[in-house]
N, CA, C and O atoms as CSV, one atom per row, in Angstrom:
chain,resi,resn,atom,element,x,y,z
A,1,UNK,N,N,0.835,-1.167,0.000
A,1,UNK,CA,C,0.000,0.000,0.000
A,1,UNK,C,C,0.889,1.243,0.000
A,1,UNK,O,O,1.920,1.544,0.601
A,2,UNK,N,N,0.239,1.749,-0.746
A,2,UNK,CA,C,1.339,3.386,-0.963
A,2,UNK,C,C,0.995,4.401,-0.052
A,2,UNK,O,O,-0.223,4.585,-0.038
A,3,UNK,N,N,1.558,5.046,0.630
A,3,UNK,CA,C,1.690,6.041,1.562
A,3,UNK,C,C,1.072,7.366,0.724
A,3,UNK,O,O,0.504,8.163,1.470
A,4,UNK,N,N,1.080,7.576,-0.090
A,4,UNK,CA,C,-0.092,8.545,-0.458
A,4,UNK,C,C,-1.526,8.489,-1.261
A,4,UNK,O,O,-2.234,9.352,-1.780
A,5,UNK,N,N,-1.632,6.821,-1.089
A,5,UNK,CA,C,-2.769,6.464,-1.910
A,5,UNK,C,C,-3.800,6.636,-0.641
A,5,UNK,O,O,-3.697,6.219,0.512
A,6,UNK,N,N,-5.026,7.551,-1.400
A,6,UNK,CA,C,-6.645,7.681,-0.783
A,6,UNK,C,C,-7.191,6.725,-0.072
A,6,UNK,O,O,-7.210,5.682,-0.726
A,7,UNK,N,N,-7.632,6.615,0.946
A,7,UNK,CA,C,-8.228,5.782,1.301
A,7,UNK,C,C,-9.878,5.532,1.068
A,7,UNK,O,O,-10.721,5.915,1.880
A,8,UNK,N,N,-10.197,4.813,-0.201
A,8,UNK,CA,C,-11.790,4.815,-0.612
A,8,UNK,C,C,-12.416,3.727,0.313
A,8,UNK,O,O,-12.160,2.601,0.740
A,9,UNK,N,N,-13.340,4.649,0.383
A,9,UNK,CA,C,-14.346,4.212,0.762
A,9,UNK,C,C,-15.056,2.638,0.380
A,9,UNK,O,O,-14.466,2.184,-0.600
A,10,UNK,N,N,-16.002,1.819,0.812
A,10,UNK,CA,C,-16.616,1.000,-0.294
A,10,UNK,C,C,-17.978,0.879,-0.089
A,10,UNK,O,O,-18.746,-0.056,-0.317
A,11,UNK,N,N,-18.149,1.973,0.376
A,11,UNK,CA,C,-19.674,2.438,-0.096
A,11,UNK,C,C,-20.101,3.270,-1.418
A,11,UNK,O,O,-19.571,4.328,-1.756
A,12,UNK,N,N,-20.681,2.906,-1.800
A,12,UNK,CA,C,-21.187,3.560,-3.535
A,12,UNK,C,C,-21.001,5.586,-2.871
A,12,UNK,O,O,-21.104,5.915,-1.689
A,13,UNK,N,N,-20.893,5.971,-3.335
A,13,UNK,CA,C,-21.391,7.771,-3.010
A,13,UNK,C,C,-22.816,8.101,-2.972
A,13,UNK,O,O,-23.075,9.195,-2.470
A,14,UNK,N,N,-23.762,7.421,-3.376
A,14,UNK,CA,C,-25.007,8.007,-3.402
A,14,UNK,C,C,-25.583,7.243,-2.384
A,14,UNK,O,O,-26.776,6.940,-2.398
A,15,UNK,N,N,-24.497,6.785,-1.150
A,15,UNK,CA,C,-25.154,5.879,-0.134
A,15,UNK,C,C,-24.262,6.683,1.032
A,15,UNK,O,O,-24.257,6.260,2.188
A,16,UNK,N,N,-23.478,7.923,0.625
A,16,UNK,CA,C,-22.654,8.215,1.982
A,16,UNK,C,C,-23.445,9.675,2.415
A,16,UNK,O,O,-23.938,10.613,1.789
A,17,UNK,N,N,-23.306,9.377,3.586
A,17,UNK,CA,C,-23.941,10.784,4.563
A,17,UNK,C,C,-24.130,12.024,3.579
A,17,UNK,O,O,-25.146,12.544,3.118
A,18,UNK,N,N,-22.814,12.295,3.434
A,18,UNK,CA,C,-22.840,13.955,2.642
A,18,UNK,C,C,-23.941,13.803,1.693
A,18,UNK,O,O,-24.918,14.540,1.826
A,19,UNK,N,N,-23.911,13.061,0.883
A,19,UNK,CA,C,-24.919,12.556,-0.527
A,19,UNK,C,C,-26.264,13.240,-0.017
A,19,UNK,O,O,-26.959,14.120,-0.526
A,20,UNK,N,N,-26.445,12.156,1.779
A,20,UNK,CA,C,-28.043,12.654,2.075
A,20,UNK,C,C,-27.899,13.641,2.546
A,20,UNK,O,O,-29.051,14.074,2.560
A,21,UNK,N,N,-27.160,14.530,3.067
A,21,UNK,CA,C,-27.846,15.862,3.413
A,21,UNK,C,C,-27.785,17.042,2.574
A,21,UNK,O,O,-28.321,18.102,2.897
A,22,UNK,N,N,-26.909,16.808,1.124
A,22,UNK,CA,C,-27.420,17.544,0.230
A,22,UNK,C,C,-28.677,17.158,0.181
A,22,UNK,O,O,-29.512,17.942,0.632
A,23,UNK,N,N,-29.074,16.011,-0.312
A,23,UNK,CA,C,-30.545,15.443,-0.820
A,23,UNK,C,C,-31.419,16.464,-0.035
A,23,UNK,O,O,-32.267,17.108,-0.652
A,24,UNK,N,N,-31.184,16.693,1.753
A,24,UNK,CA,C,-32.322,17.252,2.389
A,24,UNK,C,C,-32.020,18.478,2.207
A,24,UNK,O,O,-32.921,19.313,2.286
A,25,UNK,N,N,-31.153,18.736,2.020
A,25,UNK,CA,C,-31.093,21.019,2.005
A,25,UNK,C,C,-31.615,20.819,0.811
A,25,UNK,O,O,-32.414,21.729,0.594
A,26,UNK,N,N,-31.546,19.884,-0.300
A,26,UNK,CA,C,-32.632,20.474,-1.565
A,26,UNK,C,C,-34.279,21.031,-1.429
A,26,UNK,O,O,-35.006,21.979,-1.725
A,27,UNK,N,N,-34.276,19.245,-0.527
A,27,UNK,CA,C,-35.892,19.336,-0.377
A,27,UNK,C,C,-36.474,19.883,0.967
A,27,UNK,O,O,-37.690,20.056,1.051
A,28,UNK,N,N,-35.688,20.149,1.975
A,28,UNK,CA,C,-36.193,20.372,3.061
A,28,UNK,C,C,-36.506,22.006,3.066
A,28,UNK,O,O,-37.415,22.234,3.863
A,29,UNK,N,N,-36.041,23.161,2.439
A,29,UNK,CA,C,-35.914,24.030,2.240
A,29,UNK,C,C,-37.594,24.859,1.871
A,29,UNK,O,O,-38.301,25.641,2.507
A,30,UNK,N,N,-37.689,24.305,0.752
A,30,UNK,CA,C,-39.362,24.802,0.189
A,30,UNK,C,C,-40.190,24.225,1.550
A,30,UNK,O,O,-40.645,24.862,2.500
A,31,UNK,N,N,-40.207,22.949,1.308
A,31,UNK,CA,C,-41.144,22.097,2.537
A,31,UNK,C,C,-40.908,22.980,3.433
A,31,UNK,O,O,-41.932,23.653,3.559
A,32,UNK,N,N,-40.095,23.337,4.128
A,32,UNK,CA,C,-40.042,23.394,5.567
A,32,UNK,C,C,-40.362,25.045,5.717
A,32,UNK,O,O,-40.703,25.475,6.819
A,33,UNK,N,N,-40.238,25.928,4.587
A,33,UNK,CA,C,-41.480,27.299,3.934
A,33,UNK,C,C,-42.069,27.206,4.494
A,33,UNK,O,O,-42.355,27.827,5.518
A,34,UNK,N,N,-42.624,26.056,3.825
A,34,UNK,CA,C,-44.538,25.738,3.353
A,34,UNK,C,C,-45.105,25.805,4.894
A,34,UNK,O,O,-45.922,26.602,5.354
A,35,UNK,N,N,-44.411,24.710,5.562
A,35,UNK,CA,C,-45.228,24.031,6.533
A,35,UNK,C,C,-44.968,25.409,7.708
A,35,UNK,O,O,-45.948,25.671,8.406
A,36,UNK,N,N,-44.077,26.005,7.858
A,36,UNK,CA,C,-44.010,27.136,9.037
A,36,UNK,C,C,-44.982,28.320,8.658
A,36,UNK,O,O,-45.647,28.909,9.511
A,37,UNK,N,N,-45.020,28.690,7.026
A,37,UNK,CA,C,-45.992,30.022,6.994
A,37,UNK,C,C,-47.493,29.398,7.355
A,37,UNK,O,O,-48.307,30.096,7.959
A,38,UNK,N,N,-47.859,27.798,6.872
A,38,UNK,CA,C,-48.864,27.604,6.914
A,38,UNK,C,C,-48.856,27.526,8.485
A,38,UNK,O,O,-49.842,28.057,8.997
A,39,UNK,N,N,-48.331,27.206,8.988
A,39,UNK,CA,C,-48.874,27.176,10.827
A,39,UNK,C,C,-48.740,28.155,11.790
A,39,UNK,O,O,-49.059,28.076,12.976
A,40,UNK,N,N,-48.055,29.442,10.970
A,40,UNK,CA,C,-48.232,30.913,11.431
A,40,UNK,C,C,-49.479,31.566,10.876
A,40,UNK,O,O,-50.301,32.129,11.600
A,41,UNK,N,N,-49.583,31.473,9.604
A,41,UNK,CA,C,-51.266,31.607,9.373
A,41,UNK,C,C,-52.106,30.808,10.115
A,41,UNK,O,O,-52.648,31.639,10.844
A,42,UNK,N,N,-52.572,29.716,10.406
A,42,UNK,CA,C,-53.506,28.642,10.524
A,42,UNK,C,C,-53.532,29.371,12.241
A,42,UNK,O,O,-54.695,29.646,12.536
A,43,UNK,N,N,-52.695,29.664,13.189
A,43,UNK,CA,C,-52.765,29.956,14.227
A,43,UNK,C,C,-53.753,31.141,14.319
A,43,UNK,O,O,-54.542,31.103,15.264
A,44,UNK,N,N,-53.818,32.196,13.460
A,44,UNK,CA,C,-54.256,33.145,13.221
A,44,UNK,C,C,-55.492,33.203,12.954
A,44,UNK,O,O,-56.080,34.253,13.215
A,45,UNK,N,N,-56.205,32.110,12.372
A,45,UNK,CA,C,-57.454,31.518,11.470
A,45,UNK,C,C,-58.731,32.322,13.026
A,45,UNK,O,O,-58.286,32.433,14.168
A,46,UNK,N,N,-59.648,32.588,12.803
A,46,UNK,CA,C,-60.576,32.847,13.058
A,46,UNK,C,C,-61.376,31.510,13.258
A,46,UNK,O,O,-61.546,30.794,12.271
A,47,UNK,N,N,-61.987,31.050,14.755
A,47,UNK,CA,C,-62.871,30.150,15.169
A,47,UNK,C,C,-64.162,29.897,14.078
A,47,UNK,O,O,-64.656,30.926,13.618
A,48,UNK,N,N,-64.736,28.601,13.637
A,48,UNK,CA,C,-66.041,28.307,13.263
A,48,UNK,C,C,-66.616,28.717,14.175
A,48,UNK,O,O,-65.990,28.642,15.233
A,49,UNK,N,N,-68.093,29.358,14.246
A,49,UNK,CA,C,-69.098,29.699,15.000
A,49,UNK,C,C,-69.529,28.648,15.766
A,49,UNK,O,O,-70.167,28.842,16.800
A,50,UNK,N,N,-69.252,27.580,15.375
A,50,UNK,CA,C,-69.774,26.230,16.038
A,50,UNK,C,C,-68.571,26.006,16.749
A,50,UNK,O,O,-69.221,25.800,17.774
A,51,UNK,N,N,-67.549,25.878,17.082
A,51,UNK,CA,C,-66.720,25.786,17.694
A,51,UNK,C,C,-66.733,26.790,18.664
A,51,UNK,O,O,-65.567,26.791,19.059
A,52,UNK,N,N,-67.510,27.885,19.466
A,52,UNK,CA,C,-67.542,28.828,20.451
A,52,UNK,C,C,-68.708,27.930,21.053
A,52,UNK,O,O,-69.825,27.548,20.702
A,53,UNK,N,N,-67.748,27.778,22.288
A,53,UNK,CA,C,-68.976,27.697,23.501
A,53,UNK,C,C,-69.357,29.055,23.727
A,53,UNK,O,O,-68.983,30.115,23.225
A,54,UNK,N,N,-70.450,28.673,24.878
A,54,UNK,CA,C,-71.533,29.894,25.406
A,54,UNK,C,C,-70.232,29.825,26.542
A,54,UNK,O,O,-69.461,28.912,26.837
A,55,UNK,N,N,-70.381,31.329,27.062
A,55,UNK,CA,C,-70.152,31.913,28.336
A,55,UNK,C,C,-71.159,31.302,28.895
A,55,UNK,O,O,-72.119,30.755,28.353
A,56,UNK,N,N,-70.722,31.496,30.782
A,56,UNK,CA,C,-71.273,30.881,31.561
A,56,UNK,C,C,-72.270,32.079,32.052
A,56,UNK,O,O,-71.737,32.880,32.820
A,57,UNK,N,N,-73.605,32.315,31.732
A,57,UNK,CA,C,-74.297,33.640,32.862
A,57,UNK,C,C,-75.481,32.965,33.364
A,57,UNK,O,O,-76.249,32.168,32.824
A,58,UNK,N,N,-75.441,33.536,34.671
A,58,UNK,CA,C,-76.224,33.097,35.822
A,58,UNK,C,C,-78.072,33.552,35.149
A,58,UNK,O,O,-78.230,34.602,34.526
A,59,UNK,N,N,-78.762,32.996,35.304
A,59,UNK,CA,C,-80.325,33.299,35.042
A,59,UNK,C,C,-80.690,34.054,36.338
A,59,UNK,O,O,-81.731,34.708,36.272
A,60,UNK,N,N,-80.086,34.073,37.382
A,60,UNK,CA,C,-80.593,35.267,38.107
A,60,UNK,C,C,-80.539,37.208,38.033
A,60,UNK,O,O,-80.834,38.202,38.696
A,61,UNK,N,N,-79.834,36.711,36.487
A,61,UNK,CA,C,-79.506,38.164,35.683
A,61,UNK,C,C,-80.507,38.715,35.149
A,61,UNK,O,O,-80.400,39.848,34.680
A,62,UNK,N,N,-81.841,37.930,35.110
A,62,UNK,CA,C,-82.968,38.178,33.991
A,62,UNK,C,C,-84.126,37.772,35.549
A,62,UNK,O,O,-85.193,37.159,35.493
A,63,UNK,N,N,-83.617,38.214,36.514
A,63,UNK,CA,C,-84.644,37.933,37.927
A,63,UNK,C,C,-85.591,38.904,38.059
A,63,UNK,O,O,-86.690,38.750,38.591
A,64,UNK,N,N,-84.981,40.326,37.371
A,64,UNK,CA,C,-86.175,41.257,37.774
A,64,UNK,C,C,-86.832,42.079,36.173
A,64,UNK,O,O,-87.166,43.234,35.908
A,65,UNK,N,N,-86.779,40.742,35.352
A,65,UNK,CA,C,-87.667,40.977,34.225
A,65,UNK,C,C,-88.723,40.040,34.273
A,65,UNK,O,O,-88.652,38.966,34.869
A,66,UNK,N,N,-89.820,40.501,33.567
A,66,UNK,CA,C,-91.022,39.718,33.527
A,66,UNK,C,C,-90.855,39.161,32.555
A,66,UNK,O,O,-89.945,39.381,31.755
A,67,UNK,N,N,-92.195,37.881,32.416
A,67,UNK,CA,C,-92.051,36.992,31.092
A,67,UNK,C,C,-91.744,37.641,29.877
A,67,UNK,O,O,-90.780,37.503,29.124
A,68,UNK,N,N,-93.061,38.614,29.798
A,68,UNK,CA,C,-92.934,39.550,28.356
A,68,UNK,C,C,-91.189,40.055,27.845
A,68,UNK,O,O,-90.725,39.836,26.726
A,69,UNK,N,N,-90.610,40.605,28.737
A,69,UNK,CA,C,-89.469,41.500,28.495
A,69,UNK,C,C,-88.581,40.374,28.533
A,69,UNK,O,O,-87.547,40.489,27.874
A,70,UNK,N,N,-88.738,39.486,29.062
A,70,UNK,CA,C,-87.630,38.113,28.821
A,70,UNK,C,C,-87.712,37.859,27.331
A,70,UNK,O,O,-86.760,38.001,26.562
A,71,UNK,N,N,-89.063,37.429,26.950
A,71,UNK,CA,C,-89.224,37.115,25.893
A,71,UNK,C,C,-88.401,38.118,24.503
A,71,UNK,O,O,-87.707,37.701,23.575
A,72,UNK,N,N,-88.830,39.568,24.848
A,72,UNK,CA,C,-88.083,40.478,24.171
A,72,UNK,C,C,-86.871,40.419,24.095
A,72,UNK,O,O,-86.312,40.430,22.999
A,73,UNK,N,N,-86.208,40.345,25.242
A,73,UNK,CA,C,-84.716,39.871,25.294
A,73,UNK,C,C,-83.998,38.711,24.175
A,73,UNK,O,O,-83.067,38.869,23.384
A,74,UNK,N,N,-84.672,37.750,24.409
A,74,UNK,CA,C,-84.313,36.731,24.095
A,74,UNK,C,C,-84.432,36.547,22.432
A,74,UNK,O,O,-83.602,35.971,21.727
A,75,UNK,N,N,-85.560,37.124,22.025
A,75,UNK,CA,C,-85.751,38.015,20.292
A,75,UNK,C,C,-84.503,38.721,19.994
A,75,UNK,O,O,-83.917,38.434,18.951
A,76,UNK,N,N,-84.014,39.629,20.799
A,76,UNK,CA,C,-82.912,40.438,20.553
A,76,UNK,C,C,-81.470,39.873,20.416
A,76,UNK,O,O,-80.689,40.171,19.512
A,77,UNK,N,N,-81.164,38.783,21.716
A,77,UNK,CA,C,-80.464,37.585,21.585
A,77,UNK,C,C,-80.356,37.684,20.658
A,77,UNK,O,O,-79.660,38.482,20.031
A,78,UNK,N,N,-81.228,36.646,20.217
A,78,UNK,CA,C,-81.113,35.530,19.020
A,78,UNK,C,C,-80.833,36.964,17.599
A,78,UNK,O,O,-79.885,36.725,16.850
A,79,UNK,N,N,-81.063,37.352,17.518
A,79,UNK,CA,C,-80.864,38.832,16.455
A,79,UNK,C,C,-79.406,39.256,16.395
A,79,UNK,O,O,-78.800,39.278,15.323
A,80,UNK,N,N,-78.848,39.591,17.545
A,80,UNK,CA,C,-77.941,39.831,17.456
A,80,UNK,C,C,-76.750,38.417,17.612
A,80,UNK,O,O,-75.647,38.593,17.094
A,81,UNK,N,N,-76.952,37.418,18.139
A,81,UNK,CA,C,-76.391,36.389,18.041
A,81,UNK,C,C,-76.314,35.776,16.455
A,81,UNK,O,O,-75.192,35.356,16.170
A,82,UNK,N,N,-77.086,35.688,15.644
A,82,UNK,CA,C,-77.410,35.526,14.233
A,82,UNK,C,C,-76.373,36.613,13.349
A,82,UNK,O,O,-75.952,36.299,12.236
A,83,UNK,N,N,-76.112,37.613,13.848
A,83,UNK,CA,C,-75.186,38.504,13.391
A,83,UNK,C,C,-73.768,38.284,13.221
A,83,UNK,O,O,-72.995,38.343,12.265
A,84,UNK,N,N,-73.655,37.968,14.648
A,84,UNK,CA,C,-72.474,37.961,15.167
A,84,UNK,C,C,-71.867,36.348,14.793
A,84,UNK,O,O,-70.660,36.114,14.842
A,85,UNK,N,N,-72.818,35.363,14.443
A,85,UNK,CA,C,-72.389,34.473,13.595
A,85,UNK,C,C,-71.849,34.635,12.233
A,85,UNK,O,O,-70.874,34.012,11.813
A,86,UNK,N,N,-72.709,35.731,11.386
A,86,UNK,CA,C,-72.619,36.055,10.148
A,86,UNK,C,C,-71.125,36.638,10.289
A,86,UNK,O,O,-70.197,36.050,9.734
A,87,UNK,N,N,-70.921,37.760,11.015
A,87,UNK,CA,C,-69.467,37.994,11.039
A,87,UNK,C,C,-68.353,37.313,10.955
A,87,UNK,O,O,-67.412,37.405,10.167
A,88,UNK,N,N,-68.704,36.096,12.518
A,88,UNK,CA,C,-67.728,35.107,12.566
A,88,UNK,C,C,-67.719,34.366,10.900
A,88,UNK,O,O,-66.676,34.449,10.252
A,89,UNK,N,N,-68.614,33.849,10.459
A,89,UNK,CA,C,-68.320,33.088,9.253
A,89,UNK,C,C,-67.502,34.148,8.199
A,89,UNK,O,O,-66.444,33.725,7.733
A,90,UNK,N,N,-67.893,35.320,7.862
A,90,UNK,CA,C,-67.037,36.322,6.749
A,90,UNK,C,C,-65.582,36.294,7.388
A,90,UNK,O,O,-64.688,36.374,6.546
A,91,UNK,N,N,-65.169,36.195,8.710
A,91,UNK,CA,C,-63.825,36.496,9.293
A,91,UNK,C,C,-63.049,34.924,8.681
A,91,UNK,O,O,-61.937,34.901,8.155
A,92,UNK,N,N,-64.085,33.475,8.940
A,92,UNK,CA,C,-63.746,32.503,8.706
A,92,UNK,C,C,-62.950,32.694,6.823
A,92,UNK,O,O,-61.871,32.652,6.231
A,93,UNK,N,N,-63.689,32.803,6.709
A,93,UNK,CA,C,-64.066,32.701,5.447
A,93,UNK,C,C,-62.624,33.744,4.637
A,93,UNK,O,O,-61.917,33.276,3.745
A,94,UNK,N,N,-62.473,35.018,5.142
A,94,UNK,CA,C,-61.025,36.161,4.504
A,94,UNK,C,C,-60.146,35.293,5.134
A,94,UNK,O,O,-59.063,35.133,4.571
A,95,UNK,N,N,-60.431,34.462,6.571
A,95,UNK,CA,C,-58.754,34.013,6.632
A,95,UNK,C,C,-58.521,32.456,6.042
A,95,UNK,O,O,-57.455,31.902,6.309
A,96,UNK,N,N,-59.177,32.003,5.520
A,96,UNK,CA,C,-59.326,30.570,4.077
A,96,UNK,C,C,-58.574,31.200,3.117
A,96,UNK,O,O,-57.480,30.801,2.718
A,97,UNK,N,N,-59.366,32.543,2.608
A,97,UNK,CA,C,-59.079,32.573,1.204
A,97,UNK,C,C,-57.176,33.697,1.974
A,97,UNK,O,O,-56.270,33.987,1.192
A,98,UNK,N,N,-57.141,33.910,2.890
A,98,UNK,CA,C,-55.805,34.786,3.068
A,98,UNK,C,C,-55.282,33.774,3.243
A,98,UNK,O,O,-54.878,33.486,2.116
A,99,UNK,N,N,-54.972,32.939,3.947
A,99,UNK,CA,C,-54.435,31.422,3.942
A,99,UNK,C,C,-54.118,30.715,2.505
A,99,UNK,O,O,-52.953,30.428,2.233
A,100,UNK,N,N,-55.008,30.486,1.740
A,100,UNK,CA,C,-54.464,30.044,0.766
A,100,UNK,C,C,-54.196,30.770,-0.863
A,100,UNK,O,O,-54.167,30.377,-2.029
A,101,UNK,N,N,-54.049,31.915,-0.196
A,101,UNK,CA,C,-53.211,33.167,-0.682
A,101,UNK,C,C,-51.930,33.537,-0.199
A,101,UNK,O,O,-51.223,34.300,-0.858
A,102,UNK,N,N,-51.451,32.924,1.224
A,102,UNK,CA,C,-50.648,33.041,1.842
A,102,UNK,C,C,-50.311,34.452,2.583
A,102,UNK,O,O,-49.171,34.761,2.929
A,103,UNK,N,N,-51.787,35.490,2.833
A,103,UNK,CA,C,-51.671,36.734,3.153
A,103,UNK,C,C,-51.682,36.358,4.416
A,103,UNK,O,O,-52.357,35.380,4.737
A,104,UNK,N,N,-50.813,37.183,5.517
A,104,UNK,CA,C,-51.434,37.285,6.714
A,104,UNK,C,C,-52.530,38.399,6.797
A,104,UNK,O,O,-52.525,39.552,6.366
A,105,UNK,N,N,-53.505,37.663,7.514
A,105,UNK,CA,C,-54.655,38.590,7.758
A,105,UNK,C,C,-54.960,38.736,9.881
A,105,UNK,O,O,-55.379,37.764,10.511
A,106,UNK,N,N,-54.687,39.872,10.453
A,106,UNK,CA,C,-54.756,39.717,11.933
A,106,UNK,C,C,-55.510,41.016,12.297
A,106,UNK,O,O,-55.095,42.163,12.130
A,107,UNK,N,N,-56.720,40.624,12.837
A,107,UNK,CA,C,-57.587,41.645,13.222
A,107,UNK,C,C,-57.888,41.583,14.548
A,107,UNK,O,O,-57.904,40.453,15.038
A,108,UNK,N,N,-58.100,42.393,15.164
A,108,UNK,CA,C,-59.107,42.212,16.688
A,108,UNK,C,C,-60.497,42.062,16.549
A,108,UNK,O,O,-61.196,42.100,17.561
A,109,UNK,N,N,-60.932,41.919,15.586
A,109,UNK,CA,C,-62.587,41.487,15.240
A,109,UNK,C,C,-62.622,40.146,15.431
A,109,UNK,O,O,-63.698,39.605,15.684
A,110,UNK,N,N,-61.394,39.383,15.331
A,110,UNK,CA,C,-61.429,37.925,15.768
A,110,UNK,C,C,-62.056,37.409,16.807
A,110,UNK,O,O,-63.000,36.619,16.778
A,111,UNK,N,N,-61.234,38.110,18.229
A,111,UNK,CA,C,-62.013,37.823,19.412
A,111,UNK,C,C,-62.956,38.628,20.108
A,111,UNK,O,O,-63.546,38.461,21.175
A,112,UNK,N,N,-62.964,39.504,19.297
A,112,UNK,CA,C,-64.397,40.383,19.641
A,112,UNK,C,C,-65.340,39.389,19.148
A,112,UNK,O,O,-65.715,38.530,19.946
A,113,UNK,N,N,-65.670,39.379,18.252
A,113,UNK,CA,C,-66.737,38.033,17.760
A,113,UNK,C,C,-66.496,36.632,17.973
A,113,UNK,O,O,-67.346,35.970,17.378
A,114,UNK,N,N,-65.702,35.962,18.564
A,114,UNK,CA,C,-65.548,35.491,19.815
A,114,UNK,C,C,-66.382,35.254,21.269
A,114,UNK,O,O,-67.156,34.531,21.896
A,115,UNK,N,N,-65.815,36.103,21.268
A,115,UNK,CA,C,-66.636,37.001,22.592
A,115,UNK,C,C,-67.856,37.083,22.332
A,115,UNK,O,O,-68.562,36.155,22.726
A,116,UNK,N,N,-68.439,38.125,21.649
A,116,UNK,CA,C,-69.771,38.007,21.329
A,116,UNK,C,C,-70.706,36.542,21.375
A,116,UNK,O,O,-71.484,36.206,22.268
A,117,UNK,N,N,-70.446,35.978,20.422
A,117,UNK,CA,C,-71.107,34.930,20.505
A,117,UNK,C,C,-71.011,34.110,21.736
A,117,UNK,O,O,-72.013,33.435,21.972
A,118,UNK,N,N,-70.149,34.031,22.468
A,118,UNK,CA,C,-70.392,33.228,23.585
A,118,UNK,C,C,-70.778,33.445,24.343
A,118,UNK,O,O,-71.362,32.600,25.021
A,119,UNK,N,N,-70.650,35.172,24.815
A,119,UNK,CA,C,-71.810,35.859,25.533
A,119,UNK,C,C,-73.296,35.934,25.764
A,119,UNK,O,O,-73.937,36.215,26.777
A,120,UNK,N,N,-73.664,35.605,24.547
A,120,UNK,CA,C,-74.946,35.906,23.829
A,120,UNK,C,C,-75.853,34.511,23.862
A,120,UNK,O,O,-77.038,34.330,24.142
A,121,UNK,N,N,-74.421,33.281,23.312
A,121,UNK,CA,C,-75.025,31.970,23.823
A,121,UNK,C,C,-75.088,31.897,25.514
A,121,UNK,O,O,-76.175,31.411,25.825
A,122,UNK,N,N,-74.522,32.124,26.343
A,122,UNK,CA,C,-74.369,32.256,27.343
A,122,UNK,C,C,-75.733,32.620,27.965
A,122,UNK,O,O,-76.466,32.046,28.770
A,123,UNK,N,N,-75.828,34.262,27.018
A,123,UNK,CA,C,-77.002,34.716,27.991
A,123,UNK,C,C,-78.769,33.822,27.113
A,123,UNK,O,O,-79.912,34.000,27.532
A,124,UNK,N,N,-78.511,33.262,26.341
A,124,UNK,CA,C,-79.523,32.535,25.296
A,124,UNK,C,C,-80.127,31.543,26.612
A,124,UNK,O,O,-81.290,31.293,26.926
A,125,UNK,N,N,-79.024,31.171,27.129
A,125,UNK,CA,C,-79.178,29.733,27.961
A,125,UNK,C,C,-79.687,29.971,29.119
A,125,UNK,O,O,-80.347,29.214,29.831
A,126,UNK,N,N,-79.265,31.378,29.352
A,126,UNK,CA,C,-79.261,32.076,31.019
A,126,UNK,C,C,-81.075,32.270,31.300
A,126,UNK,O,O,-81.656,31.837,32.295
A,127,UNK,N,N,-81.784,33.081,30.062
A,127,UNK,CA,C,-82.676,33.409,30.116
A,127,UNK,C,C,-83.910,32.163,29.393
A,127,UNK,O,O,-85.136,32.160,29.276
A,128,UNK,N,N,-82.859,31.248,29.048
A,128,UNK,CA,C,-84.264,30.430,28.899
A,128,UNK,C,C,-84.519,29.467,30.186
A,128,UNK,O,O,-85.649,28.989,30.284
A,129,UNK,N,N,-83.682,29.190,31.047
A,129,UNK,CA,C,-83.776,28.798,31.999
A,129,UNK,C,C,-84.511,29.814,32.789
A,129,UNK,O,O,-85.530,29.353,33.304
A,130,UNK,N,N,-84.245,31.269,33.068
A,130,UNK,CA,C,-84.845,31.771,34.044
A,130,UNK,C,C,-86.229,31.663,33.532
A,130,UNK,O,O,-87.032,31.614,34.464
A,131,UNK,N,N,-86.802,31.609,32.303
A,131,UNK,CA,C,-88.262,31.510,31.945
A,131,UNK,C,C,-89.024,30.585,32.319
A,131,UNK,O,O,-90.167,30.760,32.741
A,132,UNK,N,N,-88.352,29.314,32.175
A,132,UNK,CA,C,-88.509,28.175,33.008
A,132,UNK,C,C,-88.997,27.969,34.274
A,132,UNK,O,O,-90.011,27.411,34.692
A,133,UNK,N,N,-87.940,28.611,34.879
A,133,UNK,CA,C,-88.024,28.858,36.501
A,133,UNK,C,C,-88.944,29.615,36.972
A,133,UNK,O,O,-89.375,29.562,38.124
A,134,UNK,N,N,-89.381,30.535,35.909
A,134,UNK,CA,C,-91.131,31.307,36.663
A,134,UNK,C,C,-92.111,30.760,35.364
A,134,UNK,O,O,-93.133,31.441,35.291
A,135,UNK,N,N,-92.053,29.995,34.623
A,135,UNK,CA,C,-93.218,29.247,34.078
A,135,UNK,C,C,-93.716,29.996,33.261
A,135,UNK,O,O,-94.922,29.827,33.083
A,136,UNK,N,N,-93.169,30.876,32.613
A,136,UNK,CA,C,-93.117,31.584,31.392
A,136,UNK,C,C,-93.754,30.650,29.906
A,136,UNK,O,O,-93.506,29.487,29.590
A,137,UNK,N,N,-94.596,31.625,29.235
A,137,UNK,CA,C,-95.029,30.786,28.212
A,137,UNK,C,C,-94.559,30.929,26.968
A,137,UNK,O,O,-94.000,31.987,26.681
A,138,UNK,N,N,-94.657,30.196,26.278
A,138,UNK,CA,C,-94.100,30.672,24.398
A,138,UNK,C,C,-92.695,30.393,24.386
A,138,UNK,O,O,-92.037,30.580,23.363
């Protein structure tokens, strides 16, 4: 053996280490884009309306209304709860299409309507129970 002859290997080259981690800085590069903008957007995404629970409110909140004005209430509820769904779905809906546009889209209307709706379910629940509880009709 000659004192300045190479010492080869006898593994093929497209089977030695270096080989694979070119292979992954090719491909890992775009991929690994993709998958971080998509889960910095996706974090951002605005709740389905169906996915908000109700807040928790006590029915002794609606103690010193009568049936009638409960009833009114609860019209208004549902009115403005119906809204505040419609919102939530348009918010759903800009951060889909900003998502697969790749825009960031970040508003505080997110958890304001949020909020809303769970409030509203909250108080939906609050006051049909208190109607209950004094034998309210309709």
């Amino acid at each position: 053996m000659h004192r300045h002859q190479q010492n080869r290997s006898i593994i093929p080259d497209e089977y030695q280490p270096s080989h694979y981690a070119e292979e992954i800085k090719q491909t890992e590069t775009p991929m690994t884009r993709l998958i971080l903008i998509s889960a910095l957007l996706l974090s951002a995404c605005a709740r389905t309306p169906g996915g908000i629970e109700a807040d928790s409110v006590s029915s002794s909140n609606f103690d010193l209304y009568s049936c009638n004005e409960m009833q009114v209430r609860a019209v208004e509820i549902e009115t403005e709860l119906a809204d505040a769904v419609d919102n939530q779905r348009g918010l759903v809906m800009l951060d889909t299409v900003a998502t697969l546009g790749m825009l960031p889209v970040f508003s505080t209307a997110l958890s304001e309507d949020d909020e809303a709706i769970a409030r509203l379910r909250g108080e939906r629940i609050a006051i049909q129970q208190a109607r209950q509880e004094r034998g309210c009709r309709g």
